[in-house]
NUVEX-799795 format. One line per 2 residues: number of its first residue (from 1); for each residue x, z, y of N, C-alpha, C. Coordinates in steps of 0.2 Angstrom, whole numbers, plus 5000, padded with zeros to 4 digits. Atoms other than C-alpha are relative to their C-alpha. Example, Ala and Ser with C-alpha at 12.3 -4.5 7.8 and 13.67 -1.06 7.14 Angstrom:
1	5004,5000,4994,5062,5039,4978,5004,5000,5006  4996,4999,4994,5068,5036,4995,4996,5003,5005
//
This chain:
1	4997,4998,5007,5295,5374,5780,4994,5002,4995  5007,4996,5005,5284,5376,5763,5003,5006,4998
3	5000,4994,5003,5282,5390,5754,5003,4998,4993  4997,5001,5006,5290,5381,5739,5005,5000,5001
5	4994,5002,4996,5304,5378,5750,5004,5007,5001  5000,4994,4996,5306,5398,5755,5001,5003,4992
7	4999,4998,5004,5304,5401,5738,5008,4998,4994  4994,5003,5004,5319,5390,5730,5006,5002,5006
9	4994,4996,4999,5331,5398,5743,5001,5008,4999  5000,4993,5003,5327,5416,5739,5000,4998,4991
11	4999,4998,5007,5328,5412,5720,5010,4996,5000  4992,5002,5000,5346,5402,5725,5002,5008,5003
13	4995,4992,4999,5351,5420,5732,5002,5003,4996  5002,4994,5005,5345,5429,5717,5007,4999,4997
15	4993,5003,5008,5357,5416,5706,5006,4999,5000  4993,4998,4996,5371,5418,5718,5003,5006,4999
17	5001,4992,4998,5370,5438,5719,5001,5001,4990  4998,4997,5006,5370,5437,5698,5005,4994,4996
19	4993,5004,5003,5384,5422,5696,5006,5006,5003  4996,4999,4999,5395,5434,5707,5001,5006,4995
21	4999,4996,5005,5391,5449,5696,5002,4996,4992  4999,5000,5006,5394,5441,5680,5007,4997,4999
23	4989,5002,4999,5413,5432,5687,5001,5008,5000  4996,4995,5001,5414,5451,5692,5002,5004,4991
25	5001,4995,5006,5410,5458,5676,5006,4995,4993  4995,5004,5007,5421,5444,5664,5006,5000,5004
27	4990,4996,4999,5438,5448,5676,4999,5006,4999  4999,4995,5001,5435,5465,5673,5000,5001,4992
29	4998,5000,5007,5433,5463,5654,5006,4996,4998  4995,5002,5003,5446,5451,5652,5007,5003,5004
31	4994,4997,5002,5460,5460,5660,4998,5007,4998  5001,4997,5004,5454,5475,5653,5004,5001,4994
33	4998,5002,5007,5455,5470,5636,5008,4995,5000  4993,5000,5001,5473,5465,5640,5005,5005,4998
35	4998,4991,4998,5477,5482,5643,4998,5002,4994  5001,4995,5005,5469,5488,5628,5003,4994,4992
37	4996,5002,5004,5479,5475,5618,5007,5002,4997  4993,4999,4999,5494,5480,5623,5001,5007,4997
39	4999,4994,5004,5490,5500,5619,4997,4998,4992  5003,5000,5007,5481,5493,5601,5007,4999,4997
41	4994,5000,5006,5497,5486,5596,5006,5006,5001  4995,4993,5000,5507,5501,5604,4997,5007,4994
43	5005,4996,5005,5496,5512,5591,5002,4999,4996  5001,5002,5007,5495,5503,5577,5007,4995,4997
45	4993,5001,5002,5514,5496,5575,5005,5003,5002  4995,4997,4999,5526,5503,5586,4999,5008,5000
47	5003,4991,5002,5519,5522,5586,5002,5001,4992  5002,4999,5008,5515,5520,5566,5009,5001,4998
49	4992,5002,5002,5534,5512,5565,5005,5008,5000  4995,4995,4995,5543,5527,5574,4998,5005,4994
51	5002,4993,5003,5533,5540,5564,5002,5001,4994  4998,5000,5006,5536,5532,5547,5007,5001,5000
53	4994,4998,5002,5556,5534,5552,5002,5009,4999  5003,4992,4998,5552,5552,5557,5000,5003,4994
55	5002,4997,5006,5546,5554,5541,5005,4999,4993  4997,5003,5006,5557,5543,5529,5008,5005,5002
57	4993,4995,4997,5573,5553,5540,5000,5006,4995  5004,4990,5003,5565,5573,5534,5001,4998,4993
59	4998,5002,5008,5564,5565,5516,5007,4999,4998  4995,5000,5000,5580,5561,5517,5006,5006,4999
61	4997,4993,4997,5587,5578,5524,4998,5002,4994  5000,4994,5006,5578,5586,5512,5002,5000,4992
63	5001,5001,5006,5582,5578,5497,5010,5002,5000  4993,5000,4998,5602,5580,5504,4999,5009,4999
65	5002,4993,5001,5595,5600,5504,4999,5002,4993  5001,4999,5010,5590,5600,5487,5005,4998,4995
67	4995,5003,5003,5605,5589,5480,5008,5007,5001  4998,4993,5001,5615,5606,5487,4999,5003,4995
69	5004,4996,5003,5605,5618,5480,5003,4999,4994  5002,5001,5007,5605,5610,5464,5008,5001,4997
71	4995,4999,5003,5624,5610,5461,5004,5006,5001  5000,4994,5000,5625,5626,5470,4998,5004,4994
73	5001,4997,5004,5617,5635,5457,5001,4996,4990  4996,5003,5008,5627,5625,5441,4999,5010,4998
75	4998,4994,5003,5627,5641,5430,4991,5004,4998  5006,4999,5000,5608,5644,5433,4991,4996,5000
77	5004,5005,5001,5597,5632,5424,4994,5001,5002  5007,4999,4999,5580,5640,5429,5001,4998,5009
79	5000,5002,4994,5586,5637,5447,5001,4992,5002  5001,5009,4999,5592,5619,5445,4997,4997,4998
81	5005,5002,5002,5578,5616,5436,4995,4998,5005  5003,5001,4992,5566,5619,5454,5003,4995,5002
83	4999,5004,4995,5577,5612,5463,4999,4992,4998  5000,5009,5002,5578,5594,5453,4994,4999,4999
85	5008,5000,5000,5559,5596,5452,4999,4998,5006  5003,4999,4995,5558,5598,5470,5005,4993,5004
87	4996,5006,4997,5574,5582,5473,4993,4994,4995  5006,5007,5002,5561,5570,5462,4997,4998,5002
89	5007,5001,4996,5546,5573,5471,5002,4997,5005  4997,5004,4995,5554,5568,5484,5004,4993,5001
91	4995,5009,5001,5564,5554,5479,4996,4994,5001  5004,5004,5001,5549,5546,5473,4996,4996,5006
93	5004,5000,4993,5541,5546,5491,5003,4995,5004  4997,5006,4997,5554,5537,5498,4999,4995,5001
95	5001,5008,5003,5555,5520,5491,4995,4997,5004  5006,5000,4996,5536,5520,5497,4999,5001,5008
97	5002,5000,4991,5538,5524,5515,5005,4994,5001  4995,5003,4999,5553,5513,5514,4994,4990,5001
99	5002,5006,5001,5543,5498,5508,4994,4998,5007  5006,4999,4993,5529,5502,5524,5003,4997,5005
101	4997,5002,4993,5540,5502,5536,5004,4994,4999  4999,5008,5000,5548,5483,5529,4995,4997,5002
103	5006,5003,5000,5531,5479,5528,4998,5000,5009  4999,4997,4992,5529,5487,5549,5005,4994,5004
105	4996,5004,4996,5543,5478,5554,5001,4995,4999  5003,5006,5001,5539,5462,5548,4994,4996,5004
107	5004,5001,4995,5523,5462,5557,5001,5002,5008  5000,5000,4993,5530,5468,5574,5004,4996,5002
109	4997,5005,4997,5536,5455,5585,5004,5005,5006  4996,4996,4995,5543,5468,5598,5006,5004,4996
111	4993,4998,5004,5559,5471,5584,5003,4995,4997  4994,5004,5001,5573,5459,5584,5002,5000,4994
113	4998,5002,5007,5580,5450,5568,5002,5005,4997  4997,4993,5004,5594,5464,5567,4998,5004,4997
115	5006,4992,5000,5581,5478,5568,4996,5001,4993  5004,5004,5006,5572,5468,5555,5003,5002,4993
117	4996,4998,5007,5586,5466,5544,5002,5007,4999  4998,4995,5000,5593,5483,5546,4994,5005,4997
119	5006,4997,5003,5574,5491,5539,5001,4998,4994  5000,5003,5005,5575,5479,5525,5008,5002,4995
121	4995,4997,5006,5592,5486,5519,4999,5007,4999  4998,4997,5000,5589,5501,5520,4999,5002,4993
123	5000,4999,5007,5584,5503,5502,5006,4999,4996  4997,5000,5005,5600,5498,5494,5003,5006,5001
125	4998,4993,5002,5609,5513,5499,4999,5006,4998  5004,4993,5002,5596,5525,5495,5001,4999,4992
127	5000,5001,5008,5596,5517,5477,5006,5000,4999  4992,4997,5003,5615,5519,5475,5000,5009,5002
129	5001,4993,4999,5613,5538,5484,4995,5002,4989  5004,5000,5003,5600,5540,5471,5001,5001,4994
131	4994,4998,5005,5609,5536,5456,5004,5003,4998  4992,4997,5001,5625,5543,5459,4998,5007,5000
133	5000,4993,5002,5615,5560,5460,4999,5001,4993  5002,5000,5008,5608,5556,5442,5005,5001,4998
135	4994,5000,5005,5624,5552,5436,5004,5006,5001  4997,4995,5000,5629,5567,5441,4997,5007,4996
137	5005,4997,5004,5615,5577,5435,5000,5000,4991  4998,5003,5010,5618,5568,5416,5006,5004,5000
139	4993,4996,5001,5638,5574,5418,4997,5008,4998  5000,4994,5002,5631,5591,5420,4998,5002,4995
141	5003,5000,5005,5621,5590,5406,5003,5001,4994  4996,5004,5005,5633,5582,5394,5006,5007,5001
143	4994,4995,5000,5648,5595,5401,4996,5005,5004  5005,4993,4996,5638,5614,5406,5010,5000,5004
145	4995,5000,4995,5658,5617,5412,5000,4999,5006  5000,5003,4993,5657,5607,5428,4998,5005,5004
147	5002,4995,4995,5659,5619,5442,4998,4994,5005  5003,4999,4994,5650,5618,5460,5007,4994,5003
149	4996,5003,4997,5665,5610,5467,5001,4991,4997  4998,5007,5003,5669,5597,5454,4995,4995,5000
151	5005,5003,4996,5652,5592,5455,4997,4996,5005  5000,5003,4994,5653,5590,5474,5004,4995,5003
153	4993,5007,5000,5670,5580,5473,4994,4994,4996  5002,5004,5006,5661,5570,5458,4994,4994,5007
155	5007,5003,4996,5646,5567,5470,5002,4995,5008  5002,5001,4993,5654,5563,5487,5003,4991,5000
157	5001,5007,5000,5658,5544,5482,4992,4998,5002  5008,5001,4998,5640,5543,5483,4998,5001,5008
159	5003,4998,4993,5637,5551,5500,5002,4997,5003  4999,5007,4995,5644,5536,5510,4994,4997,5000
161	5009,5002,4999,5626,5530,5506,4995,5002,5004  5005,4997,4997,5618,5542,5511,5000,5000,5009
163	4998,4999,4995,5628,5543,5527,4998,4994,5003  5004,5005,4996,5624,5526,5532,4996,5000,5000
165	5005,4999,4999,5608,5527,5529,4995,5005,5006  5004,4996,4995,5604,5541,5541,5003,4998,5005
167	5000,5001,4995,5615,5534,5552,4995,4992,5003  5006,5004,5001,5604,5517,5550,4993,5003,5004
169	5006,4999,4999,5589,5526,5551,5000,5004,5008  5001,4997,4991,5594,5536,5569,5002,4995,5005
171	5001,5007,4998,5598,5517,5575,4994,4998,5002  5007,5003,4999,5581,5514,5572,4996,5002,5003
173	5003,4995,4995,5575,5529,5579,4999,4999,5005  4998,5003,4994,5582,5526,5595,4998,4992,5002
175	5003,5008,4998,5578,5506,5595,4994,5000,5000  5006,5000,5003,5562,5508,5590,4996,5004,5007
177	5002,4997,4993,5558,5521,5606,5001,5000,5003  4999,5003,4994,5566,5511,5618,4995,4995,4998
179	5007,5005,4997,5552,5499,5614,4995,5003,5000  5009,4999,4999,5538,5509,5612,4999,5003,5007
181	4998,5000,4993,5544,5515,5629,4997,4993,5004  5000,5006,4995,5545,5498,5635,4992,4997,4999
183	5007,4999,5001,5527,5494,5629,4996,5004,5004  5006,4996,5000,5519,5509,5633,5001,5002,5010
185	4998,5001,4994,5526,5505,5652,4997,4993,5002  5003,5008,4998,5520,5486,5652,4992,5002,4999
187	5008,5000,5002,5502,5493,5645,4998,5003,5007  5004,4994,4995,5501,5507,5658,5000,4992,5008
189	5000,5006,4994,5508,5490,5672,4992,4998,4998  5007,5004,4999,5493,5480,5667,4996,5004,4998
191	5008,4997,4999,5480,5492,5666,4999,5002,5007  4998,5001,4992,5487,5494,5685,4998,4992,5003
193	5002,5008,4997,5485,5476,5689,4994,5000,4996  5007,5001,5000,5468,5476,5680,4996,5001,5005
195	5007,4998,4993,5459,5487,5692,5003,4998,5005  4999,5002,4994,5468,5479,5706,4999,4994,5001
197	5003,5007,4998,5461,5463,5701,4994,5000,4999  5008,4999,5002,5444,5470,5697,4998,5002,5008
199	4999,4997,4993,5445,5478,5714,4998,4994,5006  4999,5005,4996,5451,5462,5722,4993,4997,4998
201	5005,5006,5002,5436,5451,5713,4993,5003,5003  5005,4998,4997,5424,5463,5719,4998,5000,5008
203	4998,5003,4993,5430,5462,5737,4997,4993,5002  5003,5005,4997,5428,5445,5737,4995,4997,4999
205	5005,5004,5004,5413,5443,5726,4995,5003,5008  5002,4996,4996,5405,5456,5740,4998,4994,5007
207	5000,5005,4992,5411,5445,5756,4996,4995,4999  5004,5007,5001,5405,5429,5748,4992,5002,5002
209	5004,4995,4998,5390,5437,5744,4996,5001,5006  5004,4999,4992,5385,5442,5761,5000,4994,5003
211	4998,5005,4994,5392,5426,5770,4996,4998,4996  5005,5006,5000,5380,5416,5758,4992,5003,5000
213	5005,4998,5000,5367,5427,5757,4996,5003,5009  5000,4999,4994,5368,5432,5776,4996,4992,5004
215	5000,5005,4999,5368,5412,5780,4992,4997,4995  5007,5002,5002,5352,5409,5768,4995,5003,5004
217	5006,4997,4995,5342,5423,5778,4999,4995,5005  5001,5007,4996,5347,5412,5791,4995,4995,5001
219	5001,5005,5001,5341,5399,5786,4992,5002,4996  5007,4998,5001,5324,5405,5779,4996,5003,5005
221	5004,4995,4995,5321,5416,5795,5001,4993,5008  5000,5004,4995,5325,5400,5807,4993,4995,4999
223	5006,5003,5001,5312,5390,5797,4994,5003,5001  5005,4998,4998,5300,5402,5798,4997,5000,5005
225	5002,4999,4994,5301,5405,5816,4999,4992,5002  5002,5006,4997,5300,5385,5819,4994,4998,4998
227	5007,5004,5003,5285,5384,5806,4994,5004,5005  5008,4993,4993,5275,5400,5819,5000,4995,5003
229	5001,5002,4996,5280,5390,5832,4997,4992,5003  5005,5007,4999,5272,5372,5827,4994,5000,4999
231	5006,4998,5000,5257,5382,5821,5000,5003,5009  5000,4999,4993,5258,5388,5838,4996,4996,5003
233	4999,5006,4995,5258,5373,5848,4995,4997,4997  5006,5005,5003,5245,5364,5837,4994,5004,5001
235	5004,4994,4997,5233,5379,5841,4998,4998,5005  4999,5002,4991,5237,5377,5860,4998,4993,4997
//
């Protein structure tokens, strides 16, 4: 055996010994980065989605808290003055969180048609709510008479809107957290099957490994002993 010979099986071990780390290392990054797929988009749409109802809900609530107030104190214009200060602010807000969460659930593919359209409507009702406080707000204006009651009569055509709407929005609620559930259970599964396939790959990269680098020593330690013992014999 040459020594040219001795040295092209020791550099085939080397290139064995770092093909098996570089298969271990690209199974380990590519499921990995399936796992961190799955939580990216659980972050960045269904999370976001869930939160902006959360948010768009409260706005609601409260503008239903200020739309009281405000005809509660009929009688006392420094005080319905705040409060329709403080229904404005807030009206304004809406619209905008409404448009996000269209825009949200448009890009999630984990919210069915319904889910879809059911986000996309929900602005008509808020803009019928919405008006029908105004127009109730001008009445007042126009007629100071208008008590608390008549006002609330006057107003509760309007509230069917609103009443869909929040029941609408706790539909969504609920729909929307039985997927991020269902995601944030499929991400946690496959980041379980990553490392049981990262596991697994190292297992066999390990055996191989040894059975080929085991069998090269071989195979280098039989040539050497037949090369001693030709130099041997040729001595003798």
């Amino acid at each position: 055996m040459t020594e040219a010979s001795v040295k092209t099986k020791m550099w085939s071990l080397v290139v064995i010994m770092l093909l098996f780390i570089i298969g271990v290392g690209t199974v380990g990054y590519v499921t990995l980065d399936k796992g961190a797929n799955a939580y990216k988009e659980l972050v960045e749409l269904d999370e976001e989605f869930l939160n902006l109802i959360d948010q768009t809900h409260l706005k609601i609530v409260q503008l239903r808290r200020f739309e009281k107030d405000y005809f509660l104190n009929i009688g006392n214009p420094a005080a319905q003055e705040e409060y329709l200060k403080k229904f404005q602010e807030i009206e304004a807000l809406v619209p905008q969180l409404m448009v996000k969460l269209t825009d949200l659930a448009r890009l999630n593919d984990h919210l069915d048609k319904d889910l879809k359209a059911k986000v996309a409507a929900l602005a008509g009702p808020f803009a019928d709510y919405r008006a029908g406080f105004y127009d109730i707000v001008h009445q007042l204006k126009t007629n100071p008479s208008l008590t608390p009651q008549q006002a609330n009569l006057q107003i509760t055509k309007y509230k069917g809107n609103i009443v869909v709407l929040e029941a609408d929005m706790a539909a969504l609620a609920q729909a929307s957290k039985a997927v991020t559930d269902r995601i944030e259970v499929q991400a946690l599964r496959r980041n379980r099957e990553a490392r049981t396939v990262i596991v697994v790959t190292m297992l066999i990269a390990v055996v191989l490994a040894g059975a080929m680098g085991s069998a090269l020593c071989r195979s280098i330690y039989r040539a050497i002993f037949r090369e001693g013992l030709r130099r041997m014999a040729r001595r003798i």
